[in-house]
C-alpha positions in Angstrom: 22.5 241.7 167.8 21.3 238.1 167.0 18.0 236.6 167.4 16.1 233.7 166.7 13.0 235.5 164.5 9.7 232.9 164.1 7.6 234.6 161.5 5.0 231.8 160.6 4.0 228.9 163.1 5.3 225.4 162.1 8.5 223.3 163.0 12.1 223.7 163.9 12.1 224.9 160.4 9.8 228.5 160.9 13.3 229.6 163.5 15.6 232.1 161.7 19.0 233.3 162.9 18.8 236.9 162.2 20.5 240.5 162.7 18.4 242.8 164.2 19.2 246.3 165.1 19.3 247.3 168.8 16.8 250.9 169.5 16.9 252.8 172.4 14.6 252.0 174.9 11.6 254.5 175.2 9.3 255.6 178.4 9.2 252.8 180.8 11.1 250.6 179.0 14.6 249.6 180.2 17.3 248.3 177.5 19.0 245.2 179.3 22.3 242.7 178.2 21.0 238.9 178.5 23.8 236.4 179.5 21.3 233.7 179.3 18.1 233.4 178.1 15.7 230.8 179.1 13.1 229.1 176.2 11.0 226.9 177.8 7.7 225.1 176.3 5.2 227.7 176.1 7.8 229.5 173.5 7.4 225.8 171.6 3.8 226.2 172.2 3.7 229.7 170.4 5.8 228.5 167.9 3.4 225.8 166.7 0.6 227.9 167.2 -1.3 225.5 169.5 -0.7 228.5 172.5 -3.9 230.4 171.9 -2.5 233.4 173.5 -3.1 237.3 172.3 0.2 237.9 172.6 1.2 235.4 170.2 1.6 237.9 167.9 3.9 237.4 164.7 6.5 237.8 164.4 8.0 237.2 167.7 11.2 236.3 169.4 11.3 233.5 171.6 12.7 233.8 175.2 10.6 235.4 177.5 13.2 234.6 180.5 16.5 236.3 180.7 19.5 237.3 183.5 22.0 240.0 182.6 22.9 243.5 183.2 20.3 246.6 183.6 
């Protein structure tokens, strides 16, 4: 599968195309096919590091809103 990786805060620049490899899903977690995936400003805020969330952990893929199939 593709993803956009960010490993270090910054710019446009810090946003890598990447292959990742898909794991199953384990207890209480569901494994789910996005047809869309919404990035909105709080993934730009993480990204520049100016979000001073816990969960901003890096790396991290941004995209936290998705519709597809269960």
């Amino acid at each position: 599968m593709k993803v956009i990786l960010v490993r270090n805060h910054g710019g446009p620049e810090v946003l890598n195309y990447k292959d990742v490899e898909i794991r199953q899903p384990g207890p209480g977690e569901i494994l789910a096919r996005n047809r869309a995936v919404g990035v909105n400003y709080t993934d730009v805020y993480m990204r520049t590091g100016s979000l001073d969330l816990e969960s901003t952990i890096l790396p991290f893929i941004p995209g936290k809103e998705g519709a597809g199939e269960v």
